[in-house]
Phi, psi and omega in degrees: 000326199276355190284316173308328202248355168315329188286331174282297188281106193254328154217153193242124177241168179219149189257312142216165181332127184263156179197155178310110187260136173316157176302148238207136182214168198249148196271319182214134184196125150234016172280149208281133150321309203243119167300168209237017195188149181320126158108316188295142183246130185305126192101012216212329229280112160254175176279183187269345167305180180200142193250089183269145182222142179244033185204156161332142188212161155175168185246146182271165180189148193228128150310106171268019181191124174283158156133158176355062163031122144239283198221158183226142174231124188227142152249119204234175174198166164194118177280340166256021181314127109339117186265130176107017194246178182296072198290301183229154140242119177297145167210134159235127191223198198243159175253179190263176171306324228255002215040029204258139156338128164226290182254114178282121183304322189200176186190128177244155169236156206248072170282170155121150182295127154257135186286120196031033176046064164208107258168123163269083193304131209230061137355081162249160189263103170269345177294119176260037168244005172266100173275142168277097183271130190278147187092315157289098172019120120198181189283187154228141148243154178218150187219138190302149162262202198276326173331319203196115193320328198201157175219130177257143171262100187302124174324131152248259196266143172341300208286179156276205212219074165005130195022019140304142166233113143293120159215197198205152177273146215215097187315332213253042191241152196276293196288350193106324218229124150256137202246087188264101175285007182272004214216001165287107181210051179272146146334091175195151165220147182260112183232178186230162166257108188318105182200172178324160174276160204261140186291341191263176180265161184295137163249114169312109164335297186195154182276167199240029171278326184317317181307321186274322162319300154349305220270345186277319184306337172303319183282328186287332219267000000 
């Protein structure tokens, strides 16, 4: 499979030291069957929109199979990116009552050439303390690294994604957020290693207030 998918996947991130996972199945996807563009590999495929954010950004996604974190796939660009340099950052994280960003689960970075500042991000997960719970909320987010000013998230299917929500952060918003349920269609799949539900609750790396700081001192700067 990964031989196949050489051609699309052009840069590589890692959320952690990756290690050997149980068969593995995908929990969430929304990238297109048939490609949509010069290049593009079936199964792999985004639309030609593109969502640019110069701030935290991000797409929502409900899991149909719980277990372990395994690989993550995004299609991202950037036209003003510097290549080999701190391009993207990922973040998955969990949501709130409100469904809003609440705990980041993981945070990835993004080096490396995007091929015509279009890129298929090949994640993989080695922490096996991230659990996916099926049926349940949670975010994918991405923020311009020092690399690059602004980042796009290449469409998956025209329509949105039946209870999905985009939104992005946005200080003069009452809650932190502005939320557009019209417009979730980013590219991304999600897969897990299948495995029991953990008898305990998850303990969250970290929280996303440090993040949000982050992102405001940016818009100020």
């Amino acid at each position: 499979m990964f031989q196949l998918l050489a051609s699309c996947i052009l840069v590589v991130a890692a959320f952690s030291a990756p290690i050997a996972h149980a068969a593995t199945t995908t929990a969430y996807n929304t990238f297109l069957v048939q490609p949509q563009r010069f290049g593009q590999v079936a199964g792999f495929s985004y639309y030609g929109g593109a969502q640019v954010g110069g701030a935290l950004f991000g797409n929502t996604f409900i899991p149909t199979v719980s277990g372990m974190l395994s690989d993550v796939w995004i299609a991202i660009g950037s036209s003003l990116a510097d290549n080999g340099t701190d391009i993207v950052h990922v973040y998955l994280a969990t949501t709130d009552a409100q469904n809003l960003p609440e705990f980041a689960l993981a945070e990835a970075v993004v080096q490396g050439e995007l091929s015509k500042r279009e890129s298929i991000v090949h994640i993989p997960a080695g922490d096996p303390d991230i659990f996916l719970q099926a049926g349940q909320l949670y975010w994918l987010l991405l923020a311009p690294g020092e690399g690059t000013p602004e980042v796009a998230w290449l469409g998956g299917p025209p329509n949105a994604v039946p209870g999905a929500n985009f939104g992005y952060f946005d200080i003069n918003s009452p809650d932190g957020w502005y939320m557009n349920p019209a417009n979730a269609n980013g590219a991304m799949r999600i897969d897990v290693s299948a495995v029991p539900e953990p008898s305990t609750s998850l303990m969250f790396a970290s929280g996303l207030i440090a993040l949000l700081a982050y992102v405001r001192l940016r818009q100020y700067a």
